[in-house]
C-alpha positions as CSV (number, residue, x, y, z in Angstrom):
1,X,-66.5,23.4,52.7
2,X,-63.1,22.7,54.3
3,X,-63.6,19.1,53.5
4,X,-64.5,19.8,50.3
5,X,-61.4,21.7,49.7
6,X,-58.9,19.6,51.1
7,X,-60.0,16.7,48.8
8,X,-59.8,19.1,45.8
9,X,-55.8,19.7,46.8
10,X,-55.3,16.0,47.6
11,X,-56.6,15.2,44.1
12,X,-54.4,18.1,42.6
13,X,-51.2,16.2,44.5
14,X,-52.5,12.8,43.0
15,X,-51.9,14.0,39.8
16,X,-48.3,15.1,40.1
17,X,-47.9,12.0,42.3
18,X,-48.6,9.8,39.2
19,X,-46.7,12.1,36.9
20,X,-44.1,9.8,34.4
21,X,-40.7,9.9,35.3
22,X,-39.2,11.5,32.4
23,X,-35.9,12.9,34.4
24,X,-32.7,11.3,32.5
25,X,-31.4,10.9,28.8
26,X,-33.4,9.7,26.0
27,X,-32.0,8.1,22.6
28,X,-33.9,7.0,19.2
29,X,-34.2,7.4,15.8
30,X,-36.1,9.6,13.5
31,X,-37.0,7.9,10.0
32,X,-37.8,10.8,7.7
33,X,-37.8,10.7,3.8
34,X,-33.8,11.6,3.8
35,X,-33.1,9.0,5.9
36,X,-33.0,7.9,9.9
37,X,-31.2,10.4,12.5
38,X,-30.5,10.0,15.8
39,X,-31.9,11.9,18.5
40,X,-31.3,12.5,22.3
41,X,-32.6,13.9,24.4
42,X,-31.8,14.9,28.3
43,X,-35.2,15.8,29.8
44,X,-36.1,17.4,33.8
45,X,-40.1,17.8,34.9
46,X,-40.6,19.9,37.5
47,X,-44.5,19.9,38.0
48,X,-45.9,20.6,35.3
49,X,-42.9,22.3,33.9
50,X,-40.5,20.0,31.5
51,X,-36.9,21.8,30.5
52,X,-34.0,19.7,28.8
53,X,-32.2,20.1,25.9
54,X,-30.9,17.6,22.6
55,X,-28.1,17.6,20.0
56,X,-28.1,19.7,17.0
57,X,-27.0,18.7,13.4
58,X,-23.7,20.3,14.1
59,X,-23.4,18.2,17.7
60,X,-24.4,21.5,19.6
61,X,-26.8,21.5,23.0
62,X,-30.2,23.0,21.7
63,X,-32.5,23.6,24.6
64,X,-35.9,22.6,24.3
65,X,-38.6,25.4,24.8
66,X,-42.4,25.3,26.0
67,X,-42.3,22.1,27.6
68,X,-45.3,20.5,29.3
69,X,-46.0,17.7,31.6
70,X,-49.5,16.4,32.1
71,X,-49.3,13.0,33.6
72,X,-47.8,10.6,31.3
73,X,-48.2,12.9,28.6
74,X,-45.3,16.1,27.5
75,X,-44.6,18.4,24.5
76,X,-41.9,20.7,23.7
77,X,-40.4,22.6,20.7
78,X,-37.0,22.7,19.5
79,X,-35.6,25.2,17.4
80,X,-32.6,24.1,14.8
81,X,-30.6,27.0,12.6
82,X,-31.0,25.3,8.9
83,X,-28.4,27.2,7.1
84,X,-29.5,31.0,8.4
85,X,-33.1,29.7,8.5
86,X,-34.7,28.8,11.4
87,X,-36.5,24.8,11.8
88,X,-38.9,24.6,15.0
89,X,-40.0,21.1,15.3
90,X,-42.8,20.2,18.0
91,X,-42.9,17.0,19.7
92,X,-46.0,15.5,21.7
93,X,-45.4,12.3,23.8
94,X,-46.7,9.9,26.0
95,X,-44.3,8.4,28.8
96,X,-44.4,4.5,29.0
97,X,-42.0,3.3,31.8
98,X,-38.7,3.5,30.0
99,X,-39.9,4.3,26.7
100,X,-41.3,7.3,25.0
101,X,-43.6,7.0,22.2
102,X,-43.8,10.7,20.1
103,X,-45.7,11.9,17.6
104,X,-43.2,15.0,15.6
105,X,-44.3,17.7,13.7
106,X,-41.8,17.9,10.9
107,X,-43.1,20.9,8.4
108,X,-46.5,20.1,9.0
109,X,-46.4,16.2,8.6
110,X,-46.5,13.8,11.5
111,X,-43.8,11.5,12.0
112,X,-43.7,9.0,14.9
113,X,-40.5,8.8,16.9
114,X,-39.7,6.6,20.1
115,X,-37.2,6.6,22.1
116,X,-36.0,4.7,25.0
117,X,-34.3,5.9,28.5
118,X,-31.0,5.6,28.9
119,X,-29.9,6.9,32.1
């Protein structure tokens, strides 16, 4: 039973041993029907907890919420103020060495969005 357990924790470890490394700043741009914007974003795992933040319309730091790691894989929300009205957009990704490759939920409609590391 001890052996048993003791490969269930090492197998646990493995998992967050093999975990992307998606500590550092992130830039691309988003094509949408009213044309491209950049994004950025400045992202920390720890476990499987991912925390960061990116730049508003206005140029303001907008801390990402509900963010998730699972091996290569993370999502988060962001939440913009659109004139008094708030925008929460909902990002899944998968970590590719130096690239991230995400799918967005803009109002219900999938965009696709990658963006490369940059420090």
């Amino acid at each position: 039973m001890k052996v048993r357990s003791t490969l269930i924790a090492l197998l646990l470890l493995a998992g967050f041993c093999f975990a992307a490394d998606v500590d550092g700043k992130w830039s691309g741009t988003l094509s949408t029907p009213n044309g491209d914007f950049p994004v950025n974003f400045t992202l920390k795992a720890d476990g499987a907890t991912l925390t960061g933040s990116t730049t508003g319309p206005g140029g303001e730091e907008i801390k990402i919420a509900n963010g998730k790691v699972d091996g290569n894989n993370i999502s988060f929300s962001v939440t913009f103020d659109l004139n008094g009205t708030p925008l929460t957009i909902n990002y899944k990704g998968v970590v590719a060495g130096q690239e991230i490759k995400f799918t967005v939920d803009l109002m219900g409609t999938p965009t696709p969005l990658t963006v490369k590391k940059t420090a």
